[in-house]
C-alpha positions as CSV (number, residue, x, y, z in Angstrom):
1,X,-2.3,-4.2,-3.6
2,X,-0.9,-3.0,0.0
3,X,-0.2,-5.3,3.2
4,X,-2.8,-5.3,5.4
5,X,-2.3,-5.7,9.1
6,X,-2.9,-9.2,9.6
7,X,-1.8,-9.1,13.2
8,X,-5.5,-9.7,15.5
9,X,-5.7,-6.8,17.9
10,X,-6.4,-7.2,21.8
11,X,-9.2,-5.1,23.4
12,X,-9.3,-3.9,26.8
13,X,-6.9,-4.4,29.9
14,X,-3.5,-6.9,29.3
15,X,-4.1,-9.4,31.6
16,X,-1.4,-10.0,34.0
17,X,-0.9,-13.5,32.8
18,X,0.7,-13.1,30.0
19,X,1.6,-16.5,29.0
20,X,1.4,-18.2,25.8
21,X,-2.0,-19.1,26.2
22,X,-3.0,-15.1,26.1
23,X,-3.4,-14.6,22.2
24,X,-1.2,-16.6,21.3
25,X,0.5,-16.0,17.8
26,X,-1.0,-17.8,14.6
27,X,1.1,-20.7,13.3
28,X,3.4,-19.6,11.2
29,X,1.8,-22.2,8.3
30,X,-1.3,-20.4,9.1
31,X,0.3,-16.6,8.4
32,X,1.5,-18.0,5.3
33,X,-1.8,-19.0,3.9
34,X,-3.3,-16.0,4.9
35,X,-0.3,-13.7,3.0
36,X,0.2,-16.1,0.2
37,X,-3.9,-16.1,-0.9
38,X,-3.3,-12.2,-0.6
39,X,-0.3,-11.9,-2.7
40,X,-0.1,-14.8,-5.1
41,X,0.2,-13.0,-8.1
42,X,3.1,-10.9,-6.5
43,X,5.1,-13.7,-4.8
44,X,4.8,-16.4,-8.1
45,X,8.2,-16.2,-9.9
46,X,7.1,-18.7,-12.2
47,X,4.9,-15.9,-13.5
48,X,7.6,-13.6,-13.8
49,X,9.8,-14.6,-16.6
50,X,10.1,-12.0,-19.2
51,X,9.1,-12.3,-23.5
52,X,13.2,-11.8,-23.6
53,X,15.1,-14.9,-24.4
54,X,16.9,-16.2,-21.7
55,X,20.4,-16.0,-20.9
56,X,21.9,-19.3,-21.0
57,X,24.0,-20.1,-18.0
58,X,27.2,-22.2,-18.5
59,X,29.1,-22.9,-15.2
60,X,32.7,-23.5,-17.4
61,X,32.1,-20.2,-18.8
62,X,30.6,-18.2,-16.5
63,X,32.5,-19.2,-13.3
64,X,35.9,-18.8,-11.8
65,X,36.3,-19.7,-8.3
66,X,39.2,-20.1,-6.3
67,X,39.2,-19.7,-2.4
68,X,40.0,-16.6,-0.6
69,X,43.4,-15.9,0.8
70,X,42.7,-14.6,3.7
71,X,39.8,-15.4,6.4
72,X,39.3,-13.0,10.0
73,X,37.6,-15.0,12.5
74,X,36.2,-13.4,15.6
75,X,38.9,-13.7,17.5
76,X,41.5,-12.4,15.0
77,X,39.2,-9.1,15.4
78,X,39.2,-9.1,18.8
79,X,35.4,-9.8,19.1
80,X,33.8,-12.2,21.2
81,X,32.1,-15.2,19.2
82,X,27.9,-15.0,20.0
83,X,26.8,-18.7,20.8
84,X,24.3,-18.2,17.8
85,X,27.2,-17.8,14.9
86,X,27.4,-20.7,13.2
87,X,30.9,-20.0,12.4
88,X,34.2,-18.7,13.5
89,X,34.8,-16.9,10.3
90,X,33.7,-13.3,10.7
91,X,35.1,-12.2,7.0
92,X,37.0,-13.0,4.3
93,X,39.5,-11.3,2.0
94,X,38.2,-11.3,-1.9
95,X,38.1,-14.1,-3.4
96,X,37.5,-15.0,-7.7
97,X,33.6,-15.9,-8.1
98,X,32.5,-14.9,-11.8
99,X,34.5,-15.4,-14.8
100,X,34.8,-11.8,-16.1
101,X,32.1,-13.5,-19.2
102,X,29.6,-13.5,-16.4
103,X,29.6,-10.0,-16.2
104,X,28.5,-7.9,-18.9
105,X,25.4,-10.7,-18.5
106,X,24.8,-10.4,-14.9
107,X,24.8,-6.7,-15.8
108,X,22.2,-7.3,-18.5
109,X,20.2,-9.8,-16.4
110,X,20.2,-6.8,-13.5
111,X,19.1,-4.1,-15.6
112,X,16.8,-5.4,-18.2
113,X,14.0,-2.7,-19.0
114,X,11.5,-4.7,-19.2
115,X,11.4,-5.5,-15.6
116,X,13.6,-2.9,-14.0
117,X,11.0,-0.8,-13.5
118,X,9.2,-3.2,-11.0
119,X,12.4,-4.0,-9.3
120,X,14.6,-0.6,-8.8
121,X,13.8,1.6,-6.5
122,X,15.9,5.5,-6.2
123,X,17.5,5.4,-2.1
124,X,19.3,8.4,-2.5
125,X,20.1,11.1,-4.8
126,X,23.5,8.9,-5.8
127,X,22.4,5.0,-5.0
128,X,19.6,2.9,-6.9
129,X,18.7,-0.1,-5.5
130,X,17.7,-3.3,-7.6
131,X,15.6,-6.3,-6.1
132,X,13.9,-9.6,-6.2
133,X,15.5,-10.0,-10.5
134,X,16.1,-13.4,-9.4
135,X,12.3,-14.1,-9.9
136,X,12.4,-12.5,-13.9
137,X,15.8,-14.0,-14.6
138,X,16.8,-17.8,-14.7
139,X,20.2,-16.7,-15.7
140,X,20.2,-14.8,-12.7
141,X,19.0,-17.4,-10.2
142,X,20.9,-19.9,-11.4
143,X,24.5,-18.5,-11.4
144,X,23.8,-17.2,-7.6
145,X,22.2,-21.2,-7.0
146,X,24.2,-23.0,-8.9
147,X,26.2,-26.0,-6.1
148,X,29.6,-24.8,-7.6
149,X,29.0,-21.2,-6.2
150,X,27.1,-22.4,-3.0
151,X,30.0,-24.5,-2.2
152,X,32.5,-21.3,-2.7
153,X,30.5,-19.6,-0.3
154,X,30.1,-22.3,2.5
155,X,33.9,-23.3,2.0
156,X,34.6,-19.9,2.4
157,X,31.9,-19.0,5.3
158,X,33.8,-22.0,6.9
159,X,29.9,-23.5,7.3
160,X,27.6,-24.8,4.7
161,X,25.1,-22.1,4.1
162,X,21.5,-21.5,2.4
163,X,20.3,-18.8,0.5
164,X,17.9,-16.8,2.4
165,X,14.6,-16.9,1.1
166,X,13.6,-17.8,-2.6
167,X,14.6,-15.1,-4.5
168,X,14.3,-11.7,-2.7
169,X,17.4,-11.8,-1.1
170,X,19.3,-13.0,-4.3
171,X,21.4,-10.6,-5.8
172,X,20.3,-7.5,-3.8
173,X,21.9,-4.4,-6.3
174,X,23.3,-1.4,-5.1
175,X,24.0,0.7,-8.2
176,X,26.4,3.9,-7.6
177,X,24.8,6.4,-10.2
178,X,24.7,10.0,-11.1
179,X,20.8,11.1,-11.2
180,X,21.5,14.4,-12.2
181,X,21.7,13.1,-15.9
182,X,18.2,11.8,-15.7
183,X,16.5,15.0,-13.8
184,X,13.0,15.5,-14.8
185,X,12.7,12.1,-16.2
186,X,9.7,9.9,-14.7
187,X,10.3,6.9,-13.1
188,X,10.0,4.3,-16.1
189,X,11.6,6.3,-18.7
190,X,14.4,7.0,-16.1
191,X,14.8,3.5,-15.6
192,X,15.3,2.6,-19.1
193,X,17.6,5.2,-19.8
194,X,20.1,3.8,-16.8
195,X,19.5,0.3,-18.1
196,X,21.0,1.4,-21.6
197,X,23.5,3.1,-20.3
198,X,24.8,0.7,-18.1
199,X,24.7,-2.3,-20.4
200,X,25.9,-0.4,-23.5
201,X,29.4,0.0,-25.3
202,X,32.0,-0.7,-22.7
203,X,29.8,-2.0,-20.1
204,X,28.6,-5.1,-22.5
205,X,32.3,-6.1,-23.2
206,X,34.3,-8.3,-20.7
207,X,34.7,-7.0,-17.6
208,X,38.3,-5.9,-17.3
209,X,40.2,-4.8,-14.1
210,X,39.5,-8.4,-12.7
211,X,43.5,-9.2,-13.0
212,X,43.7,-8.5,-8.9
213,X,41.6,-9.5,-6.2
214,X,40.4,-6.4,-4.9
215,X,41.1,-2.0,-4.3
216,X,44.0,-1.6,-2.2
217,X,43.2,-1.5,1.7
218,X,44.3,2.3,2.9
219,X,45.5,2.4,6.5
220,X,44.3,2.9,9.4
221,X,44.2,6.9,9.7
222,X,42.9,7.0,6.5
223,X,40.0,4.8,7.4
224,X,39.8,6.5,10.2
225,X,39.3,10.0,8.4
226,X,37.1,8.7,5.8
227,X,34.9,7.8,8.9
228,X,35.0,10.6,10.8
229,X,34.7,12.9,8.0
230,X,32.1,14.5,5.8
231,X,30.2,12.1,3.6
232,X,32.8,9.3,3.8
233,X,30.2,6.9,4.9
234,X,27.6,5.6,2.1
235,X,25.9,3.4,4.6
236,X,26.5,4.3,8.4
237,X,27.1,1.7,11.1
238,X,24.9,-1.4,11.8
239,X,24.0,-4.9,11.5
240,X,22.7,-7.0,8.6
241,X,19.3,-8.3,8.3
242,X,20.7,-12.1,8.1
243,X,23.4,-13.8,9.3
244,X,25.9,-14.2,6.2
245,X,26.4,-11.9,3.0
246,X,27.9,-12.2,0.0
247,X,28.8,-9.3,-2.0
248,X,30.0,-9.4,-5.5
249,X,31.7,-7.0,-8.2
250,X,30.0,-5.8,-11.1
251,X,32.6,-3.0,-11.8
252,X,35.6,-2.1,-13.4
253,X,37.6,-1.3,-9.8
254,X,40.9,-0.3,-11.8
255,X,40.8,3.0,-11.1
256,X,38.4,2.9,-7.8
257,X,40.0,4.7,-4.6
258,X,38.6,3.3,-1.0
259,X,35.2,1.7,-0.7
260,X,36.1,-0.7,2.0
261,X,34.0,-2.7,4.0
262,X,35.3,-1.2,7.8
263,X,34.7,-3.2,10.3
264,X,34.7,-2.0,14.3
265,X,37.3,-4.6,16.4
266,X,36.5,-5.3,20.0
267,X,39.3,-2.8,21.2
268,X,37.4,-0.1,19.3
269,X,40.1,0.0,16.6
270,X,39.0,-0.8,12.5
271,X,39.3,-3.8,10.2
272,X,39.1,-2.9,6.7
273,X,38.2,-5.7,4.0
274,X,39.3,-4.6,0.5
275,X,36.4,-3.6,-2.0
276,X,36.3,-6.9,-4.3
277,X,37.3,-6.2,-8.0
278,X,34.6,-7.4,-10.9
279,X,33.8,-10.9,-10.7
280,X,35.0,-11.4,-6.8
281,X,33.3,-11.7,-3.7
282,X,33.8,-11.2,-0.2
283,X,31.7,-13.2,2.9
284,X,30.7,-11.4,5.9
285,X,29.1,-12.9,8.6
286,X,27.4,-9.5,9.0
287,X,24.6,-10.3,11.3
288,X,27.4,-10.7,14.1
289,X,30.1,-7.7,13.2
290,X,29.2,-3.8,13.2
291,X,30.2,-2.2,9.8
292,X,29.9,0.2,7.4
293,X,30.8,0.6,3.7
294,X,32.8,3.4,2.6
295,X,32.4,5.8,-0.3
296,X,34.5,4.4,-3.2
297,X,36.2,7.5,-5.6
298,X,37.5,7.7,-8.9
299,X,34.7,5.9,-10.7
300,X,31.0,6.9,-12.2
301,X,30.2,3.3,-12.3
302,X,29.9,1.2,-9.5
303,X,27.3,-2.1,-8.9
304,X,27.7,-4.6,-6.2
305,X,25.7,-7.6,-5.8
306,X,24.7,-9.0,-2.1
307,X,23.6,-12.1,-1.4
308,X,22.3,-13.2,1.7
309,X,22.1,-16.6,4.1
310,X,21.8,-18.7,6.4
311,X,23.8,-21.6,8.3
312,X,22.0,-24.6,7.1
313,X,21.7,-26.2,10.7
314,X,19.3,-28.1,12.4
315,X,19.0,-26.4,15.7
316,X,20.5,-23.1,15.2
317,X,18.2,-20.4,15.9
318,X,17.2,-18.2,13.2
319,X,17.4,-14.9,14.7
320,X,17.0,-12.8,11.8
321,X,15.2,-9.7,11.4
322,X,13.4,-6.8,8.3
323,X,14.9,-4.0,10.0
324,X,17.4,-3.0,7.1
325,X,15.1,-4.3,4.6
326,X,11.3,-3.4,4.9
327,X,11.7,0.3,3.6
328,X,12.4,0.0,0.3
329,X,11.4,-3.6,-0.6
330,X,8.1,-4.7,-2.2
331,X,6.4,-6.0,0.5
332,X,3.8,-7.8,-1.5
333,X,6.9,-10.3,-2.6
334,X,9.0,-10.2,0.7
335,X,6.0,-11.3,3.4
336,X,5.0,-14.3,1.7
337,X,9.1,-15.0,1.5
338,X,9.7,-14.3,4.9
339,X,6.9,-16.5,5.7
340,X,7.8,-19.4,4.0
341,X,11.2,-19.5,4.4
342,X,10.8,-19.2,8.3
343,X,8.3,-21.8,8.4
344,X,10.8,-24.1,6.6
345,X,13.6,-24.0,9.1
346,X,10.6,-24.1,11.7
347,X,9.5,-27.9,9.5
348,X,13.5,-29.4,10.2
349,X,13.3,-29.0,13.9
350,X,12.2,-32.0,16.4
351,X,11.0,-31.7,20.2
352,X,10.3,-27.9,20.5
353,X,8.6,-26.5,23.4
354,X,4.9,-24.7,22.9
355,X,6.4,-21.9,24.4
356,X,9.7,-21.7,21.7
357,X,7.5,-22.7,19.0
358,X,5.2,-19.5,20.3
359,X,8.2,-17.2,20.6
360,X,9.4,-18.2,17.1
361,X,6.1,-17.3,15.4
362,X,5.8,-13.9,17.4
363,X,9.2,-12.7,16.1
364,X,7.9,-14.4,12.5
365,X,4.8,-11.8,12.7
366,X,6.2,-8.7,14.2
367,X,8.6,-8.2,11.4
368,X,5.8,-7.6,8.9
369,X,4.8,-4.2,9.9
370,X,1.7,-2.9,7.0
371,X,3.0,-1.8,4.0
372,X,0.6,1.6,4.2
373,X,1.9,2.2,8.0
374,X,5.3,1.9,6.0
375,X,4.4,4.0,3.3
376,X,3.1,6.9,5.4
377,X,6.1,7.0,7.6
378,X,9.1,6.9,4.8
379,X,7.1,10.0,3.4
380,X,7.0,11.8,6.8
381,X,10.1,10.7,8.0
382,X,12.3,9.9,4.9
383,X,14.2,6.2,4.5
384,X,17.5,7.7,6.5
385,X,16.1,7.8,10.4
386,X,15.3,3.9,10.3
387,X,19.3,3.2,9.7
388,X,20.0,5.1,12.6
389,X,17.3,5.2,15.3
390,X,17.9,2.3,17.3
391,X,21.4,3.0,17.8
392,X,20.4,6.7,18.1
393,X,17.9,5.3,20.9
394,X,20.4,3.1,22.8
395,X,23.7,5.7,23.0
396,X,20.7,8.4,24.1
397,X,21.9,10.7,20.9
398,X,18.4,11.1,19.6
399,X,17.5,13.1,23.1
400,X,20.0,16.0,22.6
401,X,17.2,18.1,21.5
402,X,14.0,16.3,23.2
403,X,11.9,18.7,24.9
404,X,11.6,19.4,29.1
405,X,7.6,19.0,28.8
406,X,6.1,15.3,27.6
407,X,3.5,16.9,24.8
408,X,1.4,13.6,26.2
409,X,1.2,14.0,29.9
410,X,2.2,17.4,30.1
411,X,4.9,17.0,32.9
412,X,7.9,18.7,33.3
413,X,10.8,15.9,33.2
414,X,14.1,16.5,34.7
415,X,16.6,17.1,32.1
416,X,14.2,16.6,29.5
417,X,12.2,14.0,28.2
418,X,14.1,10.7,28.4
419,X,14.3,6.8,28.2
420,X,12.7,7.0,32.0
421,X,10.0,8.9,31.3
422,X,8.7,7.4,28.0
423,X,8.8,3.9,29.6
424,X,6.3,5.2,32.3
425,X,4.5,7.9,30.8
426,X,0.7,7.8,31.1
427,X,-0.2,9.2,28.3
428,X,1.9,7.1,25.5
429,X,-0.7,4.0,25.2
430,X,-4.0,5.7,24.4
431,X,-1.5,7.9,21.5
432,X,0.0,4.8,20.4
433,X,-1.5,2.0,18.6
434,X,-3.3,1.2,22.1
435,X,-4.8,-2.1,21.1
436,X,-1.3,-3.7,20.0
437,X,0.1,-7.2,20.5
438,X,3.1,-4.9,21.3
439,X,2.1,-4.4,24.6
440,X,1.5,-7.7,25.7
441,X,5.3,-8.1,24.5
442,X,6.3,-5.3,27.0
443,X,4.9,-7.1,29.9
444,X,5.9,-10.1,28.8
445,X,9.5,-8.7,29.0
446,X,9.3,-7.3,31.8
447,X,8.8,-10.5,33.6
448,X,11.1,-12.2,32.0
449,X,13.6,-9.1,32.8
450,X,12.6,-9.4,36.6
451,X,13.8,-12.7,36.3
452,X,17.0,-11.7,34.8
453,X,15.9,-12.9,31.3
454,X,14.7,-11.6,28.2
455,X,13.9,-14.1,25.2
456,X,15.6,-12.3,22.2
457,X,18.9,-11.5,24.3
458,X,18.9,-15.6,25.6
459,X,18.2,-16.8,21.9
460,X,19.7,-14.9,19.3
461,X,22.7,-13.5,21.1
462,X,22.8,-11.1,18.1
463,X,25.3,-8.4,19.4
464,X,22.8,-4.7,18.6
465,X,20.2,-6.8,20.4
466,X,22.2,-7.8,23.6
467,X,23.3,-3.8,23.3
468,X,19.9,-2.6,23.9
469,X,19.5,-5.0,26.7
470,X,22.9,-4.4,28.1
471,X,22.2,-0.8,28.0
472,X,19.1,-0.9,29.9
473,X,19.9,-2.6,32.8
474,X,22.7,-0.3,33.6
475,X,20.6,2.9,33.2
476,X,18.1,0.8,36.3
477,X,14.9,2.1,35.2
478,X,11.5,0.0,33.7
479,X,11.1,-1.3,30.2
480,X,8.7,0.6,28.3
481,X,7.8,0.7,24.2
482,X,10.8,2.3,22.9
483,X,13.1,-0.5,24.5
484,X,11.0,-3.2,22.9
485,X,10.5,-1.8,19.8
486,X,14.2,-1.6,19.6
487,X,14.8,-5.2,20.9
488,X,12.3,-6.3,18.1
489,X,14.6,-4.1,15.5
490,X,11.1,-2.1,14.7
491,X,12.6,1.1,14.1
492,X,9.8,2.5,11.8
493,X,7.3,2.2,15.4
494,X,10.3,3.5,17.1
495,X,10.7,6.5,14.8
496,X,7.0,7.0,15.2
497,X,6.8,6.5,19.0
498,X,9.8,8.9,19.6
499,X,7.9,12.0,17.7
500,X,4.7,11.8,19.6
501,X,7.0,12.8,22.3
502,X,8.5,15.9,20.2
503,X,11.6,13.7,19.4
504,X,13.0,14.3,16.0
505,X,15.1,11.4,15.0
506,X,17.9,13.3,12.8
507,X,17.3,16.8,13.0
């Protein structure tokens, strides 16, 4: 069954009020309901345990924690601290999580056949990506929930934290695989064959390599090369989707060359945290620190685990977004998730404005763009351009090769079409989605940008947002679609808007 839009559409002229009182977004209790009666059958996890017999979970056996040596706070990487972190930890060094029992049945619990074709989905022609096994395995869900292992995390987080929604965004697995050896294969019988191959001989032993903590850091020209050279980078530069991560081994890193987490220090300069070895973990407070992962060598087999949460504060804005996510995630399970888990930090808070509560709920809805809208443009476009756009659109990289003449209005822009000229152009509403909410949310901004304001920039004080912002203001022009789109992290309406004006986004 596919999403449908369940955002109301507006008919005829904005008003120029545009105050909360103007279609004002549905509770977020109310979105809920209306997603959950959809998708019930998709978003049940009590209905997803397999005929298998469960893994039993024993925390003596399968855990062995101990804290990490090393932590790098904001400060010690040169960055300023946003208001909205909940803690001065920006990363940690790795630290022992599993014992190395754990992982030949973490490995089993990932890639179980009878499941893993509803949960894997193929990202590249070298990277699988697992999802949502939390909801077929106990085993899974309860080594990941267990107190002793959200204790490691807070202690080492330096905050307690909360796993972000009820099992989506447990154990997210990003399998390093060679597809070549299942060419021509179709999807299920594909998946079956990686299952038994990684869960077989060796890989359902003991994990070894687990004596040290992590693969050897390289320096910083290294890094630097492996950066700036070809294919160094499996996942290029950004922000996370949530505040904290937790990323776990699955892999014998004995032999493993590189695959650092890099992360970019306020002087511009690179911080790299060592790829964990099997059964450790790093924390990064990746929804505050631009980073990338680097392409690990000298291995075939390579499966992380990621984690993601939240601080577990009452009155700390949850500024969190789908941007990294929506792509290549069921969306049948992930809405209702989102949803509910929004709704409950909403529930612990006391004395909030109409207008905050109204805010909230808007930022709750826009991130659910339509599964089919979704669909249609990862076919067109590929899953690649939405990783890239935004900060494509900000740094003004994507209009290298934009044309001189809008293909809406026909004019001739100086220099080519441009950040001014889509903003203004007269021709860009009745192409794009015309009767939108979206629109109200430009004017809306751009009264609360006239007044030196602008609600996600004030609130989240998430660093790619305040970029966008930032960036505008000094270029002095108006605030059009592109810029909201990119403050809302929408980059699959930003991909679109940009090719109606002949703007290919990676060509």
């Amino acid at each position: 069954m596919d999403i449908v839009n369940i955002s109301p559409k507006v008919s005829g002229p904005v008003s120029g009020d545009i105050g909360t009182a103007i279609n004002p977004p549905r509770p977020v209790h109310l979105l809920q309901r209306i997603v959950e009666s959809k998708f019930k059958e998709d978003s049940n996890i009590n209905a997803l345990h397999t005929q298998e017999p469960e893994l039993i979970f024993s925390p003596t056996e399968h855990l062995n924690i101990s804290p990490p040596c090393q932590r790098f706070t904001f400060k010690d990487l040169k960055l300023p601290r946003p208001t909205t972190a909940a803690s001065p930890i920006a990363a940690t060094s790795p630290f022992p999580l599993f014992a190395a029992a754990a992982i030949p049945l973490l490995r089993k619990a990932l890639l179980n056949p009878t499941y893993l074709n509803k949960t894997a989905s193929v990202y590249s022609n070298s990277t699988l990506i697992i999802r949502n096994t939390a909801a077929y395995s106990a085993f899974f869900r309860k080594i990941w929930t267990h107190p002793m292992v959200m204790r490691a995390v807070s202690d080492a987080a330096g905050v307690e934290l909360e796993v972000f929604m009820e099992t989506v965004e447990i154990g997210h697995a990003n399998v390093q695989i060679d597809f070549k050896k299942y060419q021509g294969m179709e999807h299920a019988k594909c998946m079956q064959a990686i299952s038994k191959g990684l869960t077989s001989g060796e890989f359902a032993l003991e994990a070894a390599g687990s004596g040290r903590s992590g693969v050897a850091v390289r320096g910083q020209k290294e890094i630097e090369d492996e950066i700036f050279g070809d294919g160094g980078s499996i996942i290029p530069w950004h922000y996370d989707s949530y505040p904290f991560v937790c990323v776990a081994m699955l892999s014998d890193t004995t032999d493993m060359i590189g695959g650092e987490t890099v992360i970019q220090r306020g002087d511009g300069t690179f911080q790299g945290i060592s790829q964990p070895s099997a059964g450790f973990a790093t924390i990064l407070q990746g929804g505050f620190v631009r980073h990338l992962a680097l392409r690990a060598r000298g291995t075939t087999d390579r499966i992380t685990l990621v984690t993601s949460y939240r601080a577990k504060a009452v009155g700390l804005y949850d500024g969190s977004f789908l941007t990294n996510v929506r792509p290549y995630t069921n969306l049948n399970v992930l809405y209702p998730q989102w949803i509910a888990f929004r709704n409950k930090i909403l529930s612990r808070e006391q004395n909030l404005s109409v207008s905050f509560i109204a805010k909230y709920n808007r930022h709750t809805e826009r991130q659910m763009i339509p599964k089919l809208h979704i669909d249609q443009l990862v076919a067109r476009f590929g899953i690649a351009v939405f990783y890239t756009v935004i900060d494509g659109y900000v740094s003004g990289k994507v209009f290298a090769s934009a044309p001189m003449a809008c293909p809406l209005c026909m004019c001739k822009a100086g220099g080519g079409v441009g950040k001014a000229h889509i903003a203004i152009c007269p021709g860009v509403k009745s192409k794009w989605m015309p009767y939108s909410e979206l629109w109200i949310d430009v004017q809306r901004s751009r009264v609360m940008l006239r007044n030196s304001s602008i609600s996600f920039e004030a609130t989240t004080c998430r660093p790619d947002i305040v970029a966008v912002v930032e960036k505008f203001r000094d270029e002095g022009r108006e605030w059009g679609m592109a810029d909201e789109l990119a403050v809302q992290g929408l980059a699959e309406y930003l991909v679109e808007l940009l090719a109606l004006f002949g703007i290919v986004v990676g060509a």
